[in-house]
C-alpha positions in Angstrom: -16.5 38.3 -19.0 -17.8 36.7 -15.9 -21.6 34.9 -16.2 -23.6 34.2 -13.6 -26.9 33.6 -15.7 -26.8 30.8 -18.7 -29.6 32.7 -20.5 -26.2 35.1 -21.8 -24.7 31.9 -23.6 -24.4 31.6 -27.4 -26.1 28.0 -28.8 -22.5 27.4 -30.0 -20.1 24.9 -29.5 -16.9 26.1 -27.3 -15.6 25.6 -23.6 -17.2 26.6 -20.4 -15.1 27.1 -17.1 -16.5 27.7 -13.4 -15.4 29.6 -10.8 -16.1 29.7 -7.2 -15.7 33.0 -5.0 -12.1 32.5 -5.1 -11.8 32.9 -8.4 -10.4 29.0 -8.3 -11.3 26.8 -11.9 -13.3 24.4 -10.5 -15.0 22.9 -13.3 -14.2 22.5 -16.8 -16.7 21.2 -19.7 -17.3 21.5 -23.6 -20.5 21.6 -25.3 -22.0 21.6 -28.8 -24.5 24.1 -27.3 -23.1 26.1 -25.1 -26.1 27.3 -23.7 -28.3 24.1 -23.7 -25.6 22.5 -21.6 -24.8 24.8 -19.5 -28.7 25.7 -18.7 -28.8 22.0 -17.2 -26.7 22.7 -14.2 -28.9 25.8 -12.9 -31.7 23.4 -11.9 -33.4 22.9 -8.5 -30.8 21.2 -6.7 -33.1 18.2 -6.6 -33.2 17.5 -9.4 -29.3 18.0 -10.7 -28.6 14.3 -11.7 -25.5 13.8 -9.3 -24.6 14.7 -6.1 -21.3 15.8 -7.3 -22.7 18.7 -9.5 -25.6 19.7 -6.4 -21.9 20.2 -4.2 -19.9 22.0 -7.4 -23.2 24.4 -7.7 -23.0 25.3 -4.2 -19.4 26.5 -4.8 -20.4 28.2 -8.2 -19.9 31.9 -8.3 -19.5 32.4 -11.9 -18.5 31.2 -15.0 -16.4 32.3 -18.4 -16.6 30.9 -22.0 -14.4 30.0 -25.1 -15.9 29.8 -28.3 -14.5 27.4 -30.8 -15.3 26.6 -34.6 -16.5 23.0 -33.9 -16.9 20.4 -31.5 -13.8 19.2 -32.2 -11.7 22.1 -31.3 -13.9 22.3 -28.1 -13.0 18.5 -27.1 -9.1 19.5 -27.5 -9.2 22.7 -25.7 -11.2 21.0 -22.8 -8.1 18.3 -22.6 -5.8 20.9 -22.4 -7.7 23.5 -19.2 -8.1 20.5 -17.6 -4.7 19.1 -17.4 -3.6 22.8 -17.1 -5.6 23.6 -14.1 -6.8 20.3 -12.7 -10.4 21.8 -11.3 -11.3 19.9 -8.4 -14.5 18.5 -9.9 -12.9 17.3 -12.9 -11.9 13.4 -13.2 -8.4 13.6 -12.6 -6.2 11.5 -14.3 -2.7 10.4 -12.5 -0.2 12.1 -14.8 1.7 9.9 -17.2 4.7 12.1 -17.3 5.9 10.3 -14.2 6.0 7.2 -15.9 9.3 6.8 -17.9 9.0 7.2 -21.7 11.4 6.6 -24.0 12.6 9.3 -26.1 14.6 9.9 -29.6 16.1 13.2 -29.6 15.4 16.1 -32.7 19.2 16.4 -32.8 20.5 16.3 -36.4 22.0 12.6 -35.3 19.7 11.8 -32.6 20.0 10.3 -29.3 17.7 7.3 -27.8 17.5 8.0 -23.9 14.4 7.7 -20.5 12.7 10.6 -19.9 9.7 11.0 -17.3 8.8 14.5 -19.4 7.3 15.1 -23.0 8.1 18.4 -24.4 6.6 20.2 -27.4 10.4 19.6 -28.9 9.8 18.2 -31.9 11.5 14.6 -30.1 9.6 11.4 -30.4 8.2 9.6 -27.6 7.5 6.0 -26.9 5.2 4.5 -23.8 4.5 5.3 -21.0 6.8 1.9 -19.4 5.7 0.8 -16.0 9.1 -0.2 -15.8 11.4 2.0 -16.2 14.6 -0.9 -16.0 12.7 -2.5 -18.8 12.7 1.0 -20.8 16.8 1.1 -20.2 17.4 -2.5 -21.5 15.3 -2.1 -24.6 17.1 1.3 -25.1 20.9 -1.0 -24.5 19.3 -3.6 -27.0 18.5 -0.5 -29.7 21.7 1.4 -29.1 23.9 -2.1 -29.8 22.1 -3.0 -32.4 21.5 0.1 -34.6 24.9 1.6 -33.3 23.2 5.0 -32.2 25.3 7.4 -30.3 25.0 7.5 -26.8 27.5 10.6 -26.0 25.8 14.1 -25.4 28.1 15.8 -27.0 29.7 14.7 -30.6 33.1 15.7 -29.3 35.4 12.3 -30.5 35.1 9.0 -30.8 34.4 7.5 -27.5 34.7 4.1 -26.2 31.6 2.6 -27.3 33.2 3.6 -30.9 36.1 1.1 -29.8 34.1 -1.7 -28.7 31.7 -1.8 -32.6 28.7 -0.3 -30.6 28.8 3.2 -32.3 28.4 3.9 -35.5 30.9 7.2 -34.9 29.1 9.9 -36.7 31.5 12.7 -34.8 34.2 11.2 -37.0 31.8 10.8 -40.4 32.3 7.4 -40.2 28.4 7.2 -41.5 26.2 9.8 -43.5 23.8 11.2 -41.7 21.2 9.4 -44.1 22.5 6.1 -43.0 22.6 7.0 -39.5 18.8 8.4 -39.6 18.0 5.1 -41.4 18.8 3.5 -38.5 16.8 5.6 -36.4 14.0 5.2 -38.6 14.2 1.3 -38.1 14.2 2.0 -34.1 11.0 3.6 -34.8 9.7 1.0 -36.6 10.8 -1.5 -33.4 9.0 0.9 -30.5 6.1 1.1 -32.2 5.9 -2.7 -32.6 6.3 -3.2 -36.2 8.3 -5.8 -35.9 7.2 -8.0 -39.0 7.9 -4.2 -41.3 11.1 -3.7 -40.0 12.5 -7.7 -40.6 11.2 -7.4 -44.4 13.2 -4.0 -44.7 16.4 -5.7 -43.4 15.9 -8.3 -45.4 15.7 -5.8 -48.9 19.0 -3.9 -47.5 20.8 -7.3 -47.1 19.8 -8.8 -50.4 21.0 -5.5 -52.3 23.9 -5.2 -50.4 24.9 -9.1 -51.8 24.0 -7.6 -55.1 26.1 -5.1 -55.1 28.9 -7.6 -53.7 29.2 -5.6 -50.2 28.9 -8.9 -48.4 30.4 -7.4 -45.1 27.5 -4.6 -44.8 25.3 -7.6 -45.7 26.3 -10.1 -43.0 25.9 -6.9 -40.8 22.3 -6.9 -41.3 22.1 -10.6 -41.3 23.7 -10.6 -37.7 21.0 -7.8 -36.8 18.5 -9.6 -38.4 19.1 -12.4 -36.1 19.5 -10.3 -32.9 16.2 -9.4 -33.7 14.3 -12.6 -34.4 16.2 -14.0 -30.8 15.0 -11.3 -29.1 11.5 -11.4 -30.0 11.5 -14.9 -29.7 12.6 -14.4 -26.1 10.0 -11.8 -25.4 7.5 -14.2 -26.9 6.5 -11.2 -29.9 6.6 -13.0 -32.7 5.4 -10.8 -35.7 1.9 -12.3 -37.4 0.0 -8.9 -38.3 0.3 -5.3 -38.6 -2.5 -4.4 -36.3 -2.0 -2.3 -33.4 -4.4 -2.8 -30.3 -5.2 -1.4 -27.3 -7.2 -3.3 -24.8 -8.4 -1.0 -21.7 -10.0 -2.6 -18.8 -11.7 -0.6 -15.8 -12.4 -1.4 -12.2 -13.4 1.5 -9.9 -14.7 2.3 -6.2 -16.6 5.6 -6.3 -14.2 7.3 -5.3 -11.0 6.4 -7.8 -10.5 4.2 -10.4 -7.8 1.8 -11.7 -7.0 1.8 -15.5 -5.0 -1.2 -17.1 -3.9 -1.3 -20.7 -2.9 -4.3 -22.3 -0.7 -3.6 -25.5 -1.0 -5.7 -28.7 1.5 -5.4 -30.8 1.9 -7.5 -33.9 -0.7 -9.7 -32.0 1.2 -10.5 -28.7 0.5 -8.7 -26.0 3.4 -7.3 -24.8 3.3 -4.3 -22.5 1.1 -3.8 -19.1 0.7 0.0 -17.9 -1.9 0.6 -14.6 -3.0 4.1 -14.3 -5.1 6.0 -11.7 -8.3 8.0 -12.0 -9.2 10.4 -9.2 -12.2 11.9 -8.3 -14.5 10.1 -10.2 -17.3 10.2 -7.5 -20.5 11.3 -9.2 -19.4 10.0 -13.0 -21.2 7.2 -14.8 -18.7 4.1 -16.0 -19.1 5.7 -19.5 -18.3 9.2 -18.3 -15.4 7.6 -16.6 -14.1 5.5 -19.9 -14.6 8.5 -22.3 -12.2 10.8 -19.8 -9.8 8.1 -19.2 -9.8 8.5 -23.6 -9.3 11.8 -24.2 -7.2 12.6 -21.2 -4.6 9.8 -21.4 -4.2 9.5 -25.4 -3.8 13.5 -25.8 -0.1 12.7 -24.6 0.4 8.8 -25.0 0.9 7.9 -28.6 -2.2 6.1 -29.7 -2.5 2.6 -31.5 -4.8 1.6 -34.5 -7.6 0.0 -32.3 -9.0 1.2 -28.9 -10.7 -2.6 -27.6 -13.0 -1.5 -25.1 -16.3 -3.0 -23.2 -18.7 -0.1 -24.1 -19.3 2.6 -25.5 -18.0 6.5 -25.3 -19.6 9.4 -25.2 -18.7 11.8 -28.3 -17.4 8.7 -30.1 -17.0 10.2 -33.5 -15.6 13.7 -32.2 -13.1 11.9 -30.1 -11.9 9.2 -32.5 -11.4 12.0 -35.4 -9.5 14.7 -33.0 -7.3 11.1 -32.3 -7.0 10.2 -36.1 -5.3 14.4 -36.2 -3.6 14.3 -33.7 -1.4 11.0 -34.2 -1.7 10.9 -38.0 -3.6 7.9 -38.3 -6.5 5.8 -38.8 -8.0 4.6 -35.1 -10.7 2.3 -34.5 -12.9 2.7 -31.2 -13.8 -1.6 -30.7 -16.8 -2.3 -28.7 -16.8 -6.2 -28.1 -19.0 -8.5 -26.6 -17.8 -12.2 -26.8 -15.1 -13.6 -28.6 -11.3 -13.4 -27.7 -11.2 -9.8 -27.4 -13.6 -10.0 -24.5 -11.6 -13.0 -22.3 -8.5 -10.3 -23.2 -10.8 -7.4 -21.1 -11.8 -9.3 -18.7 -8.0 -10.8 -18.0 -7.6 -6.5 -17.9 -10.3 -6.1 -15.6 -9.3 -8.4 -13.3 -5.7 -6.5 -13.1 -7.6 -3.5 -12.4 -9.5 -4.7 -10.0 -6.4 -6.0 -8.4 -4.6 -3.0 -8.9 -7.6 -1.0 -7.1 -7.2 -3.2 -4.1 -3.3 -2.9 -3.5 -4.0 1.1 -4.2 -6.9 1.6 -1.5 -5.3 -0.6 1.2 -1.8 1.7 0.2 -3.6 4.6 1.1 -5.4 3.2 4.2 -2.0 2.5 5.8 0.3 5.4 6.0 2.9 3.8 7.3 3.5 2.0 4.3 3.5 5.2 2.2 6.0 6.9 4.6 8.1 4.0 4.4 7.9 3.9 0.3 8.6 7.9 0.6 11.4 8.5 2.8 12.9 5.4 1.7 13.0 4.0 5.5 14.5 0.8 6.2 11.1 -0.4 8.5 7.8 0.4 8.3 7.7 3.2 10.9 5.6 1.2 13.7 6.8 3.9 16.2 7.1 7.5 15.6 8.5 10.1 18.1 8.3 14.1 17.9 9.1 16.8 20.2 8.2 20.8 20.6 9.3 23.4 22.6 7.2 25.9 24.5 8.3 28.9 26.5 7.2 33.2 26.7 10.7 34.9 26.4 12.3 31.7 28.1 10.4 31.8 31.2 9.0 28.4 32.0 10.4 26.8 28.9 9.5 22.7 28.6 9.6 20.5 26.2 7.2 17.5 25.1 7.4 14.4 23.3 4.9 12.3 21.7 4.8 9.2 21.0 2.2 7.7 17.9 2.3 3.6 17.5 0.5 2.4 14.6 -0.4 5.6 13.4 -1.9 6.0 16.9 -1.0 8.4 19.6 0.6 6.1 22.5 0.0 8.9 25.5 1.4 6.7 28.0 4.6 7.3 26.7 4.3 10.9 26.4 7.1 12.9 28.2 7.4 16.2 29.6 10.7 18.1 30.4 11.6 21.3 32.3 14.2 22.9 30.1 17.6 23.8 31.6 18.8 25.3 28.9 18.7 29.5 29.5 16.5 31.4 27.4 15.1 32.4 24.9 16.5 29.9 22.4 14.0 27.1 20.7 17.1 25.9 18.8 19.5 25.0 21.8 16.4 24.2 23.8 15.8 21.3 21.3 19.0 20.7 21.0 19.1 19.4 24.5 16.0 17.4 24.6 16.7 15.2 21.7 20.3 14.9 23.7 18.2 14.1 26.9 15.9 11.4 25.3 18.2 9.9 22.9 21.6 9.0 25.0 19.8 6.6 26.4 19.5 4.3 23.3 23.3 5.7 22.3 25.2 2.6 22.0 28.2 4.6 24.2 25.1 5.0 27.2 27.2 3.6 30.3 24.6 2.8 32.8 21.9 0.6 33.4 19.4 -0.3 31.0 15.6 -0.4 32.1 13.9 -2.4 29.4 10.3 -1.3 31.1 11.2 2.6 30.5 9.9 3.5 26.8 12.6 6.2 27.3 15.0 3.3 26.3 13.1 2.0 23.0 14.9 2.7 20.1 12.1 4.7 17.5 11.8 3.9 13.7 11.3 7.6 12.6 12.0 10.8 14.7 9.9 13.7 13.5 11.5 17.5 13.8 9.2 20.6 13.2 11.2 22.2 10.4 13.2 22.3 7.6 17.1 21.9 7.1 18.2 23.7 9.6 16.0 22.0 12.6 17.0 18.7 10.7 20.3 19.6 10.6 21.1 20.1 14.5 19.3 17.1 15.0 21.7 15.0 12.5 24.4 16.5 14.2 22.7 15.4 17.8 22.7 11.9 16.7 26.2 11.7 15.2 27.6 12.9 18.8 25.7 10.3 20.3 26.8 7.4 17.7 23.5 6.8 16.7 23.2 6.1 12.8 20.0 3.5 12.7 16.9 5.7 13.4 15.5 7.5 10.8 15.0 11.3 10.8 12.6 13.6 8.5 12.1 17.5 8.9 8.4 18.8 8.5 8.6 22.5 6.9 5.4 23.9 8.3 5.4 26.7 5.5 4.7 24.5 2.4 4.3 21.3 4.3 7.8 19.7 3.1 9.4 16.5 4.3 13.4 17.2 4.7 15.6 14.0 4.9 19.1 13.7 5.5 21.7 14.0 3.0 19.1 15.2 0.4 19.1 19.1 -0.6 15.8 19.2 -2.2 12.9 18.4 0.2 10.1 15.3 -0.6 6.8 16.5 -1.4 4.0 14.4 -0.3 0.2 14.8 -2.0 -1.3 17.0 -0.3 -4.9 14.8 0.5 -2.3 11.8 1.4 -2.9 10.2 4.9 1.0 9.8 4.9 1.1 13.8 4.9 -2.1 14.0 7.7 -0.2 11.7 9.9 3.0 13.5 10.4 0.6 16.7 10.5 -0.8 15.2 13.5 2.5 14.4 15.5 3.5 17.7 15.3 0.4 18.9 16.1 0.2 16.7 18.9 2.8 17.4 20.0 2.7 21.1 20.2 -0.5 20.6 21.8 1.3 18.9 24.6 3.4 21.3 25.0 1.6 24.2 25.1 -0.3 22.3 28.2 2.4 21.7 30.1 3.7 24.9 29.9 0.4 26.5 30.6 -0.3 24.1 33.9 3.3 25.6 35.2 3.1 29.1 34.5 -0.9 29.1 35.9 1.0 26.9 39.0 3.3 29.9 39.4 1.2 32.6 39.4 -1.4 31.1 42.2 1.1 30.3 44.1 3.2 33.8 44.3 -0.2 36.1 44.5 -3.0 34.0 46.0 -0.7 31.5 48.4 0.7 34.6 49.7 -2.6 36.3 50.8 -3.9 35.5 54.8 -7.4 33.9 54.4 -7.1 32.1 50.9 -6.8 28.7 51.3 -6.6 26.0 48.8 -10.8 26.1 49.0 -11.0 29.7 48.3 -8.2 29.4 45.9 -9.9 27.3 43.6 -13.5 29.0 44.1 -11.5 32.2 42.6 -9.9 30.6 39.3 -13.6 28.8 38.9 -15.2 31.6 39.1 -13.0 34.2 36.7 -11.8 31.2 34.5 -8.2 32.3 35.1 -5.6 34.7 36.9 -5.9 37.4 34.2 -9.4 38.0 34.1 -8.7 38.4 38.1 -6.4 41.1 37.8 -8.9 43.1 35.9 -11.7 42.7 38.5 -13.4 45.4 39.9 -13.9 44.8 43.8 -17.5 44.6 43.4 -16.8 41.4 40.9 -14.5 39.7 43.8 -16.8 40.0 46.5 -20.0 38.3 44.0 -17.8 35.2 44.5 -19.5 32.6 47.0 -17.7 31.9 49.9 -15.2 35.3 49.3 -15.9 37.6 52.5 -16.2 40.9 52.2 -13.5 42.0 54.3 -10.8 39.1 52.0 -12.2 40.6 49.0 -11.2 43.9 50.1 -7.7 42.1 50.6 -7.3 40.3 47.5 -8.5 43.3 45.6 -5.6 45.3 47.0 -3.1 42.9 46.4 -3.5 42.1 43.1 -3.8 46.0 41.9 -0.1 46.5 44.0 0.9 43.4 42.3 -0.1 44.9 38.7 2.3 47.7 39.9 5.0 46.3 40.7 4.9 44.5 37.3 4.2 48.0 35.3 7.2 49.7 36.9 
């Protein structure tokens, strides 16, 4: 049901989602009361309280509902539209999935591997890493240690059976009890329960000596040890159960840098750094309780939550937590004391992370060069269109951007010889043209002062794989294997590399993506120019060069006057002689000649 008027609301809690014109999800909020909260955005724009909602409002067209049973059920469903549809004037948090987690399999003897993906598969997951080299060691340590089963499929005993490093359940070598024991103590060791696990060992070893099994009991005393080394090396040495959180916050207006400092056991021993977007218009409290509710409804969530302030729907939030991760969870406000250096020292990485993040984005260049994987930061960019009308007049244009900066004294024009039409050939034999001269077979002189003879660090091709593809083969005839090429798919906006089948897709607000938007665009600009200034040349000079009486005076006072040589074809006589210095007589003349020109083109 669509609502325009808030007065139709229930004073219930539940889930209310804006539309624009478009029918686009543009905003999604919860309330306790629907209807008291939704009334507040249908004020005089004045007196909305941020200039984010006055621009939303303006975009409103209408708006739809979702009743829930409490506040609760409203909070979850909100976190769930929001990461669905990400509405534009919802804080938008940078998706965790991309960061690697690790993962224990629901397999009956289950697997320890990275993924970058959670799944509603009954698996466990552990992170997000920041590192994702850090993620595989940790899962080499766990896999040595406990003996789990790296193989996908339990078809034999594999190698890692033959070197002691699998405990071999294809060949029932263990019981799946004893293997799942094992898992069980991996579990215990990602989720940083370190001082649990050692006293656990400890009981197995001890009734393994009792029982006179003193083999499977120096087996966990060798583990044991592995263990102890390994934290000791990681400086995590286990002194309480407490699991902690400690979330610091630096933003600019327009995004926001999150870093989390991990406690575990009492060590901090895990940094992640996160990105908030769109957060223009949202209060530092508005901004925390988001960053809550949209980053622990996937990350697995620790006893305490150390923070700085306060949140907004504390008790709500910290209860749908408590559900949904089976535990008790603390929300810590602090305001002195060691917890508050630890937020600060957060903070301060934040901030620092914020920096390195904005002056990212301000250079493009360095996102290209992170993107395509280039071996330079691509100072000096080169693209190239064709333009032609069924082959007639066809030219060519290359543009050159330095510094993210068009450099038009080295653009270049070029007459096609190529026989038309046929774009594909035509480019075919431009990049041929411009790029011999930097083949390391060219055989004559070398001008140094000609940009023609610079050597670009990315060429741009408008198109996919196929444009890219003649191109590749363009600079493999010409020995040329050091300059960089990416295709630009104008349909979806995809980046096409070489030697890569599935194209690179770029944000679609990233200044990397506006750049290369505006080489090509430049550069079809320029070509449509040039080949506009000859065909215009060709035309005056076959009809109006050729008429007694027009010089280039005349000439010029004709095209000023009717803007171009179309609109004079379709004068009347009457229009031809209102031009000043046209005599009647010549405008009898050119009248005539152009209507037996428009003939001779018609037959």
């Amino acid at each position: 049901m669509k609502i325009t008027n808030p007065s139709q609301l229930p004073q219930k809690p539940g889930v209310y989602i804006m539309h624009n014109s478009l029918d686009e999800i543009i905003y999604v909020g919860k309330a306790k009361k629907l209807k008291n909260r939704v009334q507040s955005y249908f004020r005089d724009e004045d007196k909305l309280d941020q200039p984010k909602t006055q621009v939303m409002m303006k975009h409103f067209s209408y708006l739809e509902y979702i009743l829930t049973n409490t506040e609760k059920e409203a909070l979850i469903l909100e976190a769930n539209l929001i990461k669905k549809y990400k509405p534009h004037y919802n804080i938008s948090l940078k998706d965790g999935k991309q960061y690697p987690y690790i993962k224990i399999t629901n397999d009956t003897y289950p697997r320890i591997h990275v993924t970058r993906k959670i799944s509603s598969d009954g698996a466990s997951y552990y992170g997000p890493y920041t590192d994702v080299t850090n993620a595989r060691s940790f899962i080499d340590f766990l896999n040595k240690n406990f003996k789990i089963r790296t193989c996908k499929h339990m078809d034999g005993p594999c190698l890692n059976y033959q070197i002691k490093q699998c405990s071999a359940p294809c060949k029932g070598n263990i019981s799946q009890e004893e293997y799942n024991s094992n898992i069980r103590r991996v579990k215990l060791l990602l989720q940083g329960k370190y001082k649990t696990l050692l006293k656990q060992l400890k009981r197995q070893m001890n009734q393994y000596s009792r029982n006179m099994e003193f083999e499977k009991a120096a087996l966990i005393r060798d583990q044991m040890e592995t263990i102890r080394i390994t934290l000791e090396k990681q400086n995590i040495q286990p002194t309480m159960e407490v699991n902690q959180d400690i979330i610091g916050i630096d933003h600019n207006g327009v995004q926001a840098a999150v870093v989390i400092l991990s406690v575990r056991n009492g060590k901090t021993n895990k940094k992640d750094d996160l990105v908030l977007k769109q957060i223009d218009g949202f209060t530092d409290k508005q901004i925390l309780t988001e960053f809550i509710k949209q980053y622990y409804s996937t990350a697995p969530c620790p006893d305490e939550l150390i923070l700085e302030d306060n949140i907004e729907d504390e008790e709500v939030i910290t209860e749908w937590l408590e559900e949904k991760h089976g535990h008790k969870i603390r929300i810590k406000v602090v305001e002195d004391g060691h917890y508050l250096t630890l937020i600060k020292i957060a903070k301060k990485n934040a901030h620092i992370s914020l920096t390195e993040k904005t002056k990212e984005e301000e250079n493009p260049l360095l996102t290209l060069e992170q993107y395509l994987n280039l071996p330079r930061l691509p100072y000096h960019i080169e693209a190239f269109d064709i333009s032609n009308i069924s082959g007639i007049h066809a030219v060519a244009s290359m543009v050159v951007f330095e510094n993210a900066k068009p450099a038009k004294r080295m653009y270049r024009k070029f007459k096609m010889k190529t026989p038309g039409p046929n774009d594909f050939a035509m480019m075919k034999e431009v990049l041929t043209r411009r790029y011999s001269r930097i083949s390391p077979d060219y055989d004559k002189e070398v001008n140094e002062n000609d940009s023609m003879f610079i050597k670009p660090d990315l060429v741009l091709i408008d198109g996919g794989k196929g444009q890219l593809g003649m191109a590749v083969e363009v600079f493999r005839e010409l020995n040329i294997t050091d300059v960089p090429l990416v295709g630009l798919a104008k349909k979806f906006e995809e980046l096409y590399v070489p030697h890569r089948s599935e194209p690179i897709i770029l944000p679609r607000k990233s200044t990397a993506l506006h750049l290369l938007q505006y080489v090509r665009d430049e550069s079809h600009r320029f070509a449509i120019t040039f080949h506009r200034q000859l065909r215009s040349k060709a035309f005056t000079k076959s009809i109006l060069d050729d008429i007694p009486g027009v010089g280039k005076k005349r000439k010029q006072a004709l095209l000023t006057y009717f803007d171009n040589l179309d609109t004079l074809y379709d004068a009347s006589l009457d229009d031809i002689k209102n031009v000043p210095s046209i005599p009647e007589k010549l405008a009898v003349t050119i009248y005539e000649r152009l209507q037996e020109d428009k003939k001779d083109k018609n037959k």
